[in-house]
C-alpha positions in Angstrom: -12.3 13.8 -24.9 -12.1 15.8 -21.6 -9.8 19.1 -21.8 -6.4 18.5 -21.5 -4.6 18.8 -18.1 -3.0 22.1 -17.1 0.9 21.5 -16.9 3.5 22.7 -14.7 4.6 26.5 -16.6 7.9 24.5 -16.7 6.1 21.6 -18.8 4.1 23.8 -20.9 7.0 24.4 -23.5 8.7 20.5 -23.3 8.6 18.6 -26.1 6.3 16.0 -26.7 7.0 12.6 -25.9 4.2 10.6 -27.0 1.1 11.6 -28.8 -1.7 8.9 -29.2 -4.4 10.3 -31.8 -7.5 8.9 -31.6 -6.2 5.3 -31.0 -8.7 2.0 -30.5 -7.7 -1.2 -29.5 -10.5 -4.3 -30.6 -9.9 -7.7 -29.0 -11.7 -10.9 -30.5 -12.9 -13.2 -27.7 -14.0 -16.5 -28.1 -16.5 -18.7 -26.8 -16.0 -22.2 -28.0 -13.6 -23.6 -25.5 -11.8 -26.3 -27.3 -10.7 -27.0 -31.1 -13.1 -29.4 -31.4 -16.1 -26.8 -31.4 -14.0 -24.5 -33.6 -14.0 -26.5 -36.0 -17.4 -27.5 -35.6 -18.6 -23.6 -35.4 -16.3 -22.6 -38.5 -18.4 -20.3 -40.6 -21.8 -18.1 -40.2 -21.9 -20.5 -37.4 -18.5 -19.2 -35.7 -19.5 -15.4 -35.9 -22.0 -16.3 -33.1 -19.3 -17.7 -31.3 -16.9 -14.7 -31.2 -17.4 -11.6 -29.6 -15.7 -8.0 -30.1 -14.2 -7.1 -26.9 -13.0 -2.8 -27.4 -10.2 -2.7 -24.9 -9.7 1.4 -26.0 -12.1 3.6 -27.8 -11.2 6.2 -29.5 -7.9 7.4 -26.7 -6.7 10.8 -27.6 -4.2 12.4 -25.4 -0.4 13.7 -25.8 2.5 13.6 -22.5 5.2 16.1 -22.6 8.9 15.2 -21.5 9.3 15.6 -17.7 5.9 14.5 -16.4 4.7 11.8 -14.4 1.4 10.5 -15.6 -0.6 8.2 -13.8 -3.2 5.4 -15.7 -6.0 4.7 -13.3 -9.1 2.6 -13.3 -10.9 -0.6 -12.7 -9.8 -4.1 -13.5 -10.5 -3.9 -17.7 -10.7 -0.2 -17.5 -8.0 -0.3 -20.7 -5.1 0.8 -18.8 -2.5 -1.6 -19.0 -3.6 -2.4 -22.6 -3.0 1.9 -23.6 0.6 1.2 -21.7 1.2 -1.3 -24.6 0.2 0.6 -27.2 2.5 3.5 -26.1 5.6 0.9 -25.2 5.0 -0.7 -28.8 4.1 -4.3 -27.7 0.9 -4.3 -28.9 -0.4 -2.4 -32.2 -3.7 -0.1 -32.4 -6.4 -1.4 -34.1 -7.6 2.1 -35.1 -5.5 5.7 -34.7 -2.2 6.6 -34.6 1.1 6.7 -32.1 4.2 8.4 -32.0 7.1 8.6 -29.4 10.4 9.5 -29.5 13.2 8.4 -27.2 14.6 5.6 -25.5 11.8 3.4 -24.0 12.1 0.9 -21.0 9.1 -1.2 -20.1 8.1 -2.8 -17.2 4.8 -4.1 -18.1 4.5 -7.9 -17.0 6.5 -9.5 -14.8 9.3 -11.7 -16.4 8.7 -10.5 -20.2 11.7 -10.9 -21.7 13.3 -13.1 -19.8 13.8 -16.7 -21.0 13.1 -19.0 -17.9 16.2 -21.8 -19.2 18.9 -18.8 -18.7 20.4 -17.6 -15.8 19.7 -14.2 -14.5 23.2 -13.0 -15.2 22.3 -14.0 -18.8 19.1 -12.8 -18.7 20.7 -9.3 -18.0 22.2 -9.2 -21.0 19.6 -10.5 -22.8 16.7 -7.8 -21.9 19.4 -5.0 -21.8 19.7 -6.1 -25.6 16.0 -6.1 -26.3 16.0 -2.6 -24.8 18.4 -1.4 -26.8 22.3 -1.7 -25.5 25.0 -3.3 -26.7 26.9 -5.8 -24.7 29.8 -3.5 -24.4 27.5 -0.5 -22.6 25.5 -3.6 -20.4 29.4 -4.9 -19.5 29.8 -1.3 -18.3 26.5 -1.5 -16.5 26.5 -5.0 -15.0 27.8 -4.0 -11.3 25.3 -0.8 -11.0 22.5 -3.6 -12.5 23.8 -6.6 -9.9 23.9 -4.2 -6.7 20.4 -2.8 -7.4 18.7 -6.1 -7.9 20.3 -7.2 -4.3 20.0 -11.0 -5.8 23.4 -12.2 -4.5 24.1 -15.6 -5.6 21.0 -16.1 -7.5 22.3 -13.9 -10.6 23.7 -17.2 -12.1 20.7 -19.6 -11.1 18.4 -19.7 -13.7 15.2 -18.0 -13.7 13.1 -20.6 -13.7 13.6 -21.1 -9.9 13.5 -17.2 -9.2 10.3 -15.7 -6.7 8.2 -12.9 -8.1 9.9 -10.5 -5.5 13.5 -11.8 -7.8 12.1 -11.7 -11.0 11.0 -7.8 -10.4 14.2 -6.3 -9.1 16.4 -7.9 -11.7 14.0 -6.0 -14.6 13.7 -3.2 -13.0 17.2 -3.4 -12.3 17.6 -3.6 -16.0 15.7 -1.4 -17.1 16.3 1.8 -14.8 20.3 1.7 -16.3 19.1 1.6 -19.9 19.0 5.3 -19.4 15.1 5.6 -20.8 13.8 8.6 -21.6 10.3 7.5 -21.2 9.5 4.7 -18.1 7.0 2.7 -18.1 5.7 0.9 -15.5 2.4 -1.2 -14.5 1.9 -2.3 -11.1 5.0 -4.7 -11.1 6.0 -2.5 -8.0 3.5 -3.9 -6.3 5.2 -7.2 -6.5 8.4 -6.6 -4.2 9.1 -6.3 -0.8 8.6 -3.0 1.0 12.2 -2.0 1.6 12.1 -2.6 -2.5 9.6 -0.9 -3.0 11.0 2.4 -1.3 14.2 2.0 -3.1 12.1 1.8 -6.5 10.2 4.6 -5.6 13.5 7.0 -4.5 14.3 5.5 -8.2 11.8 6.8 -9.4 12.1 10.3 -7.9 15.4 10.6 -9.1 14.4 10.2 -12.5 11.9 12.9 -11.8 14.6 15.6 -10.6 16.7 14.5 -13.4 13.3 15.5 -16.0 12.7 12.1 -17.2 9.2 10.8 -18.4 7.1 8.1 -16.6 3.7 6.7 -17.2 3.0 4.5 -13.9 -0.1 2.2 -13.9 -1.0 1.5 -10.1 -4.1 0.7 -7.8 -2.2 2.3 -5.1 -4.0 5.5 -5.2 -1.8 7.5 -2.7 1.0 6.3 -4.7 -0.5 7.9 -7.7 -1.2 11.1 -6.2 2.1 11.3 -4.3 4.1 11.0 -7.6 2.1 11.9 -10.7 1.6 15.5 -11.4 -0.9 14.5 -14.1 -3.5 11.5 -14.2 -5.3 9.8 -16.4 -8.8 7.6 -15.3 -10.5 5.2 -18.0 -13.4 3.6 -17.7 -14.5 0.9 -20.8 -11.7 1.9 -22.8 -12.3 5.2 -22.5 -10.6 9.1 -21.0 -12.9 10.0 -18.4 -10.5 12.4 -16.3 -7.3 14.1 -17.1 -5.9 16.2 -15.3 -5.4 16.7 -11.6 -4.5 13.6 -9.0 -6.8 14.1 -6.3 -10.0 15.1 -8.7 -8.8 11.9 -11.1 -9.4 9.9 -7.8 -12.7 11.4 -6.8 -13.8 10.6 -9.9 -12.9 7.1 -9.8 -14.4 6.4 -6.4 -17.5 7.4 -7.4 -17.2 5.1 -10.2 -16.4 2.5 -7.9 -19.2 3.4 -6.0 -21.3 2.9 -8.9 -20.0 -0.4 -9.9 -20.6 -1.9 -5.9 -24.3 -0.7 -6.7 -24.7 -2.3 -10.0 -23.5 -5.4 -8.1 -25.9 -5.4 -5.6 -28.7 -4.8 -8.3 -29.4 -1.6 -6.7 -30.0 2.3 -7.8 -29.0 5.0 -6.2 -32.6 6.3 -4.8 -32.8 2.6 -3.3 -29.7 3.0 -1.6 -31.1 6.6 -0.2 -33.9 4.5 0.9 -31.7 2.1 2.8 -29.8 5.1 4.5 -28.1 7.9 2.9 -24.8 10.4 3.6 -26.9 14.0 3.1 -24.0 16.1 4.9 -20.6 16.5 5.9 -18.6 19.5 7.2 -15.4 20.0 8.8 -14.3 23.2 11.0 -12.1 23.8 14.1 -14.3 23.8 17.3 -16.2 27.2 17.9 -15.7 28.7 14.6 -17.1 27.3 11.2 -15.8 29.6 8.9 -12.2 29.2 9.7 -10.7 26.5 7.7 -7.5 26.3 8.8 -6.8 23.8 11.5 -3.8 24.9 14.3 -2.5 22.7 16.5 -4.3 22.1 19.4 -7.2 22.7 17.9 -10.7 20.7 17.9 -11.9 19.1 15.0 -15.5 19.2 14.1 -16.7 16.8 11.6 -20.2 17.0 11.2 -22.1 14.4 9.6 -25.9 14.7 8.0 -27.7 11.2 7.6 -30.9 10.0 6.2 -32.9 6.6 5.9 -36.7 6.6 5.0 -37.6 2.7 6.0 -35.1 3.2 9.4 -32.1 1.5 9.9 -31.3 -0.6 13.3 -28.1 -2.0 13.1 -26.3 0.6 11.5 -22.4 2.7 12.4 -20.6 5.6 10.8 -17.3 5.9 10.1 -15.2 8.7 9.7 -11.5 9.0 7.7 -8.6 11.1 7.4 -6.2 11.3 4.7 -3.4 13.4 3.6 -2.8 15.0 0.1 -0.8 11.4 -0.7 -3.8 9.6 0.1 -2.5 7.7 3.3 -5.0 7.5 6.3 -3.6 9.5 8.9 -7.4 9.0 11.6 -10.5 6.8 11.4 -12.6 5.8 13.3 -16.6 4.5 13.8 -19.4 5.2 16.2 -19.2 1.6 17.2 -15.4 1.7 18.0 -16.1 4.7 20.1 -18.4 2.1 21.9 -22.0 4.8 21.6 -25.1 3.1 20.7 -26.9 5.5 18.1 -30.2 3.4 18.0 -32.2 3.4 15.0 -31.6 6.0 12.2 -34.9 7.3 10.4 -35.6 10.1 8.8 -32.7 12.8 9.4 -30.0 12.7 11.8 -27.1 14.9 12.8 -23.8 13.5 14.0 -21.1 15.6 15.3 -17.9 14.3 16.0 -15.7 15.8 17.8 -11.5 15.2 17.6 -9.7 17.0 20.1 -6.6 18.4 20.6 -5.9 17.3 17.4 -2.1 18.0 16.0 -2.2 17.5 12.5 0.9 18.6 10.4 0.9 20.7 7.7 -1.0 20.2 4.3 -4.7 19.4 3.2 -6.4 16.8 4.5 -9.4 15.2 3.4 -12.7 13.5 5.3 -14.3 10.4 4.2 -17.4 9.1 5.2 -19.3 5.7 5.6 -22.7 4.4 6.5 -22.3 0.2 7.2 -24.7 -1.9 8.8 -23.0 -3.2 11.9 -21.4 -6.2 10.3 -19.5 -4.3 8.0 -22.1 -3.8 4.7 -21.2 -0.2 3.4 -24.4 1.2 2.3 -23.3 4.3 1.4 -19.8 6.1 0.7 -19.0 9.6 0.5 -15.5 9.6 0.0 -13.2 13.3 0.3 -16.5 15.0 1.4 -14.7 17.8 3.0 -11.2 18.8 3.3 -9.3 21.0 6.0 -6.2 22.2 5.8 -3.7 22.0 9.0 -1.8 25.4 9.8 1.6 25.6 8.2 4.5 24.5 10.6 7.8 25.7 8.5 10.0 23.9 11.1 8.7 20.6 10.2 6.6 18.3 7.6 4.7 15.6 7.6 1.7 13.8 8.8 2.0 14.6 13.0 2.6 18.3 14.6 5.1 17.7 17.0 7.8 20.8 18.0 11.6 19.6 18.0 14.2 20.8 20.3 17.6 19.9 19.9 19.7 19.0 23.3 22.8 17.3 24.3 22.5 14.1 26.0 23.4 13.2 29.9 27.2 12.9 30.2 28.4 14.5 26.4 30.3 17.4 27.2 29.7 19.1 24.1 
């Protein structure tokens, strides 16, 4: 198992919440696709026609109260099936699991809700299965009403309701069960985007007030903005714990990996197609500074290779912040030059000027496509820079604010 991840000096003294000790989860899958051939297969024969499917293998790993631990990975990675075993749902088929506290799940959309009921029964009806009584969800029921934002729909039943519905009334739920531990896969994905920000300033509050999440999400820079801790499987098992932005790396490159085993290729023939050697980034006239003021330029330079030649070819060049938003991108072909054929090795520099990047790090990305859109190679966060701190203001743009009084207000 990889070393733990470092905590927050506050964190390093919470008690734990959950601890998972070397926990395995086996699924049985089957091949014989109606009852007919199960009975027909029943047996030696029917051994053939099953197949052991390990969803975790061998999971070690402990979260301390007040963190916000992020599950990454690939589609079958084991993550929302480790968010089960910690929630309870499901049981391990190997190891052990302890928690402590007041759980609320949010794990698939409309679990625990019965379809025939309305949603104002409903309410009541998941508030029970998470543990309150119908006197403390009666005391609940306005705070639960005005978050969903459902109107008259709370007494239609839920049968008729749209995803966007079924995922603010349980999350409405299950934020004023007052968890100690929240867990939560990818349902936020699932509502609208003024939803999604009032989940997310949810969210945050339960952060300042030092409650534990888990959050399963394929939004990376959501993971990163939030989670002071993640964790990245890969076939059931920890490959990464510890900090956001390396978890992330780390998963790219698997990703990486994967789009090459797709295309039946290994990585020296995709150095033989063309190949990201080199990439720097330094403010114009001097490479050893690496903070970036305003006003600045920006040199990104960029060190390719291909050994057959490449004709049709572009590279592309992207900016993001320490939440993982792009903030800049751009190609060779949207900035309309024609870099003819790439053989051998080849120095790009491009050159952003009077750039006005706010404050933080920021990290360059780099692709090699043919020119109708093939990546052929991916360097993702292959340099960083970090943008000169600007106490008067934050975020993503350097901009400096004045405050005036408008024509005609006499104050």
């Amino acid at each position: 198992m990889p070393p733990a991840a470092s905590a927050p000096d506050e964190m390093i003294d919470a008690p734990e919440i959950v601890r998972i000790d070397h926990v395995s989860k086996r699924f049985t899958l089957r091949k014989d696709k109606s009852l007919k051939e199960r009975i027909v297969t029943l047996g030696a024969l029917g051994r053939r026609h099953r197949e052991d499917f390990w969803a975790l293998r061998d999971v070690s790993l402990s979260i301390r109260a007040g963190s916000t631990v992020g599950l990454i990975g690939h589609n079958g990675s084991g993550k929302s099936t480790l968010l089960k075993v910690i929630g309870g749902i499901i049981d391990p088929s190997s190891g052990d699991v302890s928690r402590r506290g007041r759980i609320a799940a949010l794990l698939e959309l409309g679990a625990g809700f019965h379809p025939d009921l309305t949603g104002r029964e409903n309410v009541y009806l998941n508030a029970s299965i998470l543990g309150l009584s119908r006197h403390e969800t009666d005391e609940r029921l306005d705070a639960i009403l005005d978050f969903a934002s459902i109107g008259e729909f709370i007494d239609t039943q839920v049968k008729f309701y749209s995803s966007g519905m079924y995922v603010r009334l349980a999350f409405a739920v299950a934020i004023n069960t007052d968890p100690d531990l929240l867990l939560v896969d990818e349902v936020l994905a699932v509502g609208d985007e003024a939803f999604q920000r009032k989940c997310l300033d949810k969210i945050r509050e339960f952060q300042a007030e030092g409650r534990t999440i888990i959050l399963v999400s394929h939004s990376l820079g959501q993971v990163t903005e939030l989670c002071d801790r993640v964790i990245l499987l890969n076939a059931g098992s920890v490959v990464h714990d510890g900090d956001a932005h390396d978890a992330v790396a780390a998963f790219r490159d698997i990703l990486e990996q994967r789009r090459l085993d797709g295309l039946g290729m290994t990585a020296e023939q995709v150095a033989a197609e063309g190949h990201i050697l080199g990439v720097s980034a330094h403010p114009a006239g001097d490479p050893d500074r690496t903070v970036l003021r305003a006003g600045d330029d920006l040199i990104i330079d960029v060190v390719l290779e291909a050994e057959k030649g490449m004709r049709d070819w572009k590279c592309g060049i992207q900016i993001d912040n320490a939440s993982g938003q792009v903030v800049y991108g751009t190609t060779t072909e949207r900035m309309g030059v024609d870099v003819g054929e790439l053989r051998e090795r080849r120095h790009l520099r491009f050159r952003l000027a009077d750039t006005r990047f706010g404050p933080g790090k920021y990290f360059v990305s780099v692709s090699l496509m043919t020119t109708t859109g093939i990546h052929v190679h991916d360097w993702p966060q292959s340099a960083s820079f970090d943008a000169d701190d600007y106490r008067v203001a934050v975020g993503t743009v350097h901009a400096i604010p004045t405050l005036e009084s408008p024509a005609g207000d006499g104050a």
